[in-house]
C-alpha positions in Angstrom: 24.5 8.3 -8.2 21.4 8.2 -10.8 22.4 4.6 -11.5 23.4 1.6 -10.2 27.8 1.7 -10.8 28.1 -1.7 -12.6 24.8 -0.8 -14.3 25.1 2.1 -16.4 22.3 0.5 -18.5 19.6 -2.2 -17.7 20.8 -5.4 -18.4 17.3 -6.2 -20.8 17.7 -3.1 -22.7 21.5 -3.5 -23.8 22.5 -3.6 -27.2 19.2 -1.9 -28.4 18.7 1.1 -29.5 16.1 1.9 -26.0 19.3 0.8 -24.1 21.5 3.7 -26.5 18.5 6.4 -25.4 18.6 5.3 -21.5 22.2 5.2 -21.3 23.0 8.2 -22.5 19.7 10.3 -20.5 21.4 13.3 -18.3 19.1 11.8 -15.2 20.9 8.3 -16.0 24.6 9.9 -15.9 27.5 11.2 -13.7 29.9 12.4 -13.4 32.0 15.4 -16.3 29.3 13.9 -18.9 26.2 14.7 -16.6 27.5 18.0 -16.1 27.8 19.1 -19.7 24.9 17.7 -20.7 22.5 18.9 -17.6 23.9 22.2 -18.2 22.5 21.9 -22.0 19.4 20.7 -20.7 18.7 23.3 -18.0 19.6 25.9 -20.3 17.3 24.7 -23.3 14.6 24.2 -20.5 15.4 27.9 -19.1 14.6 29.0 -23.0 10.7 28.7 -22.2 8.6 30.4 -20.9 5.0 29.9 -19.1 3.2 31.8 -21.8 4.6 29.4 -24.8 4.0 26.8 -22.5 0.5 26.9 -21.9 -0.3 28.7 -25.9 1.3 25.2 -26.9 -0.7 23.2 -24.7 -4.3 24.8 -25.3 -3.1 24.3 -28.7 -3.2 20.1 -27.9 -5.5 20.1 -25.3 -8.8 21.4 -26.8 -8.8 19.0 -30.3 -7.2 16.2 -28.1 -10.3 16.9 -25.1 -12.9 17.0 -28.0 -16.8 18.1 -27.4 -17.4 16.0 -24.5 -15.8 14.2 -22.5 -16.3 10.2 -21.8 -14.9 9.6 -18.5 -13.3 6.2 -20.1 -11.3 8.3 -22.6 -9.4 10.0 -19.8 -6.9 7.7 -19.6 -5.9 8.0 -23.5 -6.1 12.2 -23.0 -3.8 12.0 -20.3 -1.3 10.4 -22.0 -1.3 11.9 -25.4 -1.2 15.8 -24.4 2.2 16.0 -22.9 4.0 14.2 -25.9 2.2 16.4 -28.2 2.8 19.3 -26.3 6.8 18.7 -25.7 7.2 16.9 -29.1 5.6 19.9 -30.9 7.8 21.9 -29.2 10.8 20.0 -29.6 10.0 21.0 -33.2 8.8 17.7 -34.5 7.0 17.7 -37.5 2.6 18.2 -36.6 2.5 14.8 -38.9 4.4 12.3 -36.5 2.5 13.4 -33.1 0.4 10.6 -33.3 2.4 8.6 -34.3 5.0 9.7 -31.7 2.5 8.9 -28.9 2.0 5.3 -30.2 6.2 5.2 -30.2 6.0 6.7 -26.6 3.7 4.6 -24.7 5.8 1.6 -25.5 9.0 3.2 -24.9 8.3 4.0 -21.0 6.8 0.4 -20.4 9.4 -0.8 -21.3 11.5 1.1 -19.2 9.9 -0.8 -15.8 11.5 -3.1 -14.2 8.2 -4.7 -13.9 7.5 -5.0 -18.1 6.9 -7.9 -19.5 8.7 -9.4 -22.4 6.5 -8.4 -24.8 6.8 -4.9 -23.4 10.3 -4.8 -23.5 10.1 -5.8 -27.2 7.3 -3.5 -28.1 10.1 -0.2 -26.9 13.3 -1.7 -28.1 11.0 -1.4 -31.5 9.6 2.0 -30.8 12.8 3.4 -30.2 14.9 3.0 -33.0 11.8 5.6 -34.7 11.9 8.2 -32.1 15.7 8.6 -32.8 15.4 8.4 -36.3 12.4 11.3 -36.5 14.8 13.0 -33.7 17.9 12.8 -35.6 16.0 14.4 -38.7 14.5 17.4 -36.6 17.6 18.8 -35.6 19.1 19.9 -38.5 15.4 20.4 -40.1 13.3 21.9 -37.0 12.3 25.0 -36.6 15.3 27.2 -34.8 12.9 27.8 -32.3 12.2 24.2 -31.5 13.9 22.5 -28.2 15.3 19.7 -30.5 18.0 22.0 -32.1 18.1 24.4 -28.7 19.4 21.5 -27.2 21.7 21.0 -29.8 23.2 24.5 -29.8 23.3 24.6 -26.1 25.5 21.3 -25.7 27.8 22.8 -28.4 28.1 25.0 -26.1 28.8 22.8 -23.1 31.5 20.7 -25.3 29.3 18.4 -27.0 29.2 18.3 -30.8 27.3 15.2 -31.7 23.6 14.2 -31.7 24.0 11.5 -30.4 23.5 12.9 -26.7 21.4 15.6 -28.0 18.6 13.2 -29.3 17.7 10.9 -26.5 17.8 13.4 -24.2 15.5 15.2 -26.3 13.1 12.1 -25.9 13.9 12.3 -22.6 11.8 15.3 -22.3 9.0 12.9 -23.6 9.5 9.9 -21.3 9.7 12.3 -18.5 6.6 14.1 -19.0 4.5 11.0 -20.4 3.5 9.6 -17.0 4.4 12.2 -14.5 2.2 14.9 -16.4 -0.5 12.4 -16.8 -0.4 11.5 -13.0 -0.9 15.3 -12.3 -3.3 15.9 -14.7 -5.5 12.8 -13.0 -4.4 13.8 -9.2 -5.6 17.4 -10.3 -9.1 16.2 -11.3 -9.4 14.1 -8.0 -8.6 17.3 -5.9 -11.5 18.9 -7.7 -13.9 16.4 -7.1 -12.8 16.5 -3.4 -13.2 19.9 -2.7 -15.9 21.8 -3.7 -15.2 25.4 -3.4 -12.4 24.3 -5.5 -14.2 23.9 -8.2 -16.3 26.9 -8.0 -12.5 29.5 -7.5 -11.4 27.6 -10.7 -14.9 28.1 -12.2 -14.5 31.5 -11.7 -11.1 32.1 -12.3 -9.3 29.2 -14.8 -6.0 30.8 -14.0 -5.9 29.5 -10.5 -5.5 25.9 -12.2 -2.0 26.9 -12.4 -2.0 27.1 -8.1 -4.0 24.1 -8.3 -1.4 22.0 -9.9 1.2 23.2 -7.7 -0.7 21.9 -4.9 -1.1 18.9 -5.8 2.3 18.5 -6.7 2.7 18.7 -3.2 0.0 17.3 -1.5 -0.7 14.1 -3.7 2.2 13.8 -6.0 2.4 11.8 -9.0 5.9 11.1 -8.8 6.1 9.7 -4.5 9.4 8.6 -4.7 13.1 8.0 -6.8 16.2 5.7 -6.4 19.3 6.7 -5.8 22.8 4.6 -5.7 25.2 5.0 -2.7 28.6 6.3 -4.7 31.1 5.8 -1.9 30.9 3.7 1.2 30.0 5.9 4.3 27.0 7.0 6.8 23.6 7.9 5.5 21.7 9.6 8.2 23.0 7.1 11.0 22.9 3.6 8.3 26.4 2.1 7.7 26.1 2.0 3.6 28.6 0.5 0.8 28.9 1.3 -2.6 26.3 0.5 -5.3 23.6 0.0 -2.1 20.5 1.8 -3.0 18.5 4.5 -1.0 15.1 4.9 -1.9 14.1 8.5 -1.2 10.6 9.5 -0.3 9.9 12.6 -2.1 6.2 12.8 -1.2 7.0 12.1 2.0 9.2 15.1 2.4 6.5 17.4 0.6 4.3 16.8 3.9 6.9 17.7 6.5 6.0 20.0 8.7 9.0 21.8 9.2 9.2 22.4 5.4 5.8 23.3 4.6 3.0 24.1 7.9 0.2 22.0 8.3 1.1 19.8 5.3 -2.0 17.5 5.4 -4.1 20.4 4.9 -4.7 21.0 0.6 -4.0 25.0 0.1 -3.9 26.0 -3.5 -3.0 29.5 -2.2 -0.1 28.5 -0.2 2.5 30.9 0.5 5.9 29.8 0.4 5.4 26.0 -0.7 8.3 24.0 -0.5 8.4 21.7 -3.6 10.7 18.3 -3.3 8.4 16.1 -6.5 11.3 17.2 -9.2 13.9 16.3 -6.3 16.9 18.1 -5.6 21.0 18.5 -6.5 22.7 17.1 -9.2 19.9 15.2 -10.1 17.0 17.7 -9.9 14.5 17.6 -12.8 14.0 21.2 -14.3 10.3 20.6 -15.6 8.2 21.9 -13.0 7.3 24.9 -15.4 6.7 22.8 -18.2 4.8 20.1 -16.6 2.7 22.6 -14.4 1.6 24.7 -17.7 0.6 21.0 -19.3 -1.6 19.5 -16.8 -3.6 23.6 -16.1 -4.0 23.3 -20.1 -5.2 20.0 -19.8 -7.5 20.2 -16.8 -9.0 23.3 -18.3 -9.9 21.8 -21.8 -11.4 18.7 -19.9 -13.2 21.0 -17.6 -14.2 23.2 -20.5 -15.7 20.3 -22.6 -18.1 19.3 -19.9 -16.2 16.7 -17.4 -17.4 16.8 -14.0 -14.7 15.8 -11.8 -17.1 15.2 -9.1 -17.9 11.9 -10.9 -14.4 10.2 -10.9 -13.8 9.3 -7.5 -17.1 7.1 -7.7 -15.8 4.7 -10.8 -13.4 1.7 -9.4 -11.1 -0.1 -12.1 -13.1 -3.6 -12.6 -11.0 -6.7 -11.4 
C-alpha cells in the first residue's frame, strides 16, 4: 500500500487543508479510488509531449537562469523551474508563478516527517492558496492546460468533483519540486565529473536529454520509497504482518547487474537502460517525460549563461 492502513493521512497534517491535498494524492491512495484517479492522471500525463515539454521549460529556464550564473543562486533555480514549468502548464495564471513557488517550498517541508513545527505551520498556510488558485483554474484555464485535462479525464474515470482533481493537480508540483531539482543538481555534478561529457553536450545540447536519463540511473535523486505491507504473508523469505513497512531501494536496483550491465560505469549512450527511479506497479510515477525534459531545459540555460560545472564539486556547505 502507498500508506500506512490506519494512516490514510499524517496525524500533524489532519484537519488542514495540506492534510485534504495529501489525503486525497493518487500516490497516497488504494484501492477503486486509486484506480480512477491514476487512470486520470496517467492519461492527462499521456496528453504531453517532449516537444511542449521542453518549449515550456526553455520558456522558464532562460529568464529564471538570468545572464550569469552565481553558483550560490543554484539552489533557488533549481527549485523554481519545475513549479513554473508544471504550474504554467497546469494552466495557471503567468501572475501567481512566483507566488506559487513561495506556496510550494513550504508545502513539501512540511510534508517530512522530519519538519519542524514551524514548517508544518508554514504549509498548512500555503495550502489553503494553492487550492484556492487551483480550484479557480479549472473552470478558467486554458483547455489546453493540465488543470482542466485532469478534470475531463477523471470525468471520465467516474469522478465529477474537483475536489480530487485539484490536489492532485498540485501533486504534479510537490512531485516535481525536489525530485526535478535533485536531477537538475546530480546532472551538473556528472558534468563536472566527466569531461568529455561536457565537451558531447557542448557540441550537441540535445544529448542533455541522455544525460539526464543517466543519471536517473546512476545517481538518482529519488534513492528510495516506502511502502506498507497490505496483508500478512512472505516478502522475499521475511515473515511480514500488516501495516509493517518495506523500504525499497530504488537506486539500488538501478545498479543491478542483471538489469542493467556494468551498472557502476556512467553511459549516457546506454542501450536498453532499465529505469526503476519512478518505481513500478500500482504505484509507478508517470513523470519521467516530464521531469527529464525539465532538468535538460534547465541544465542547458545554466550551461548557456556561463556556469561551469567543473566548479561545483569544489564548494562544501559551511557547518
Amino acid at each position: 500500500r502507498g500508506r500506512r492502513p490506519a494512516e490514510p493521512v499524517p496525524l500533524r497534517l489532519r484537519g488542514s487543508p495540506a492534510g485534504e491535498i495529501f489525503r486525497r494524492l493518487v500516490r497516497m491512495t488504494d484501492g477503486a479510488d486509486h484506480e480512477a484517479a491514476k487512470y486520470a492522471v496517467a492519461a492527462t500525463l499521456s496528453s504531453l509531449d517532449a516537444e511542449r515539454i521542453a518549449e515550456e521549460s526553455a520558456r522558464w529556464a532562460r529568464p529564471l537562469a538570468g545572464d550569469g550564473v552565481d553558483p550560490a543562486a543554484l539552489t533557488s533555480f533549481v527549485f523554481a523551474l519545475p513549479v513554473y514549468v508544471v504550474a504554467s502548464l497546469l494552466g495557471l495564471p503567468p501572475a501567481f508563478l512566483r507566488q506559487t513557488s513561495q506556496w510550494m517550498q513550504h508545502f513539501v517541508r512540511c510534508l517530512a516527517p522530519s519538519s519542524t513545527l514551524a514548517q508544518i505551520e508554514n504549509g498548512r498556510a500555503a495550502a489553503a492558496p494553492l487550492l484556492d488558485v487551483g480550484h479557480r483554474t479549472v473552470p478558467d484555464g486554458p483547455a489546453e492546460g493540465l488543470l482542466p485535462v485532469l478534470a475531463r479525464q477523471a470525468r471520465r474515470a467516474g469522478i465529477e468533483s474537483t475536489d480530487t482533481v485539484v490536489p492532485n493537480g498540485i501533486g504534479f508540483m510537490s512531485q516535481a519540486y525536489e525530485a526535478t531539482a535533485g536531477l537538475i543538481g546530480n546532472m551538473l555534478l556528472a558534468l563536472a565529473r566527466e569531461p568529455g561529457l561536457r565537451a558531447t553536450v557542448a557540441e550537441d545540447p540535445a544529448r542533455l536529454a541522455a544525460v539526464a536519463r543517466e543519471v536517473l540511473r546512476h545517481d538518482p535523486p529519488v534513492q528510495n520509497t516506502r511502502r506498507w505491507v497490505g496483508t500478512a504473508g512472505r516478502v522475499n523469505g521475511q515473515d511480514m504482518v500488516e501495516g509493517e513497512i518495506v523500504l525499497v531501494l530504488l537506486a539500488a536496483a538501478n545498479r543491478d547487474p542483471a538489469a542493467n550491465p556494468r551498472p557502476h560505469v556512467f553511459d549516457a549512450s546506454r542501450a536498453d537502460r532499465r529505469l526503476f527511479t519512478f518505481g513500478v506497479g500500482a504505484h509507478a510515477c508517470p513523470g519521467e517525460m516530464l521531469a527529464v525534459g525539465i532538468a535538460a531545459a534547465g541544465v542547458g540555460a545554466l550551461l548557456d549563461a556561463g556556469l561551469d560545472p567543473a566548479i561545483l564539486p569544489a564548494r562544501r556547505p559551511e557547518r
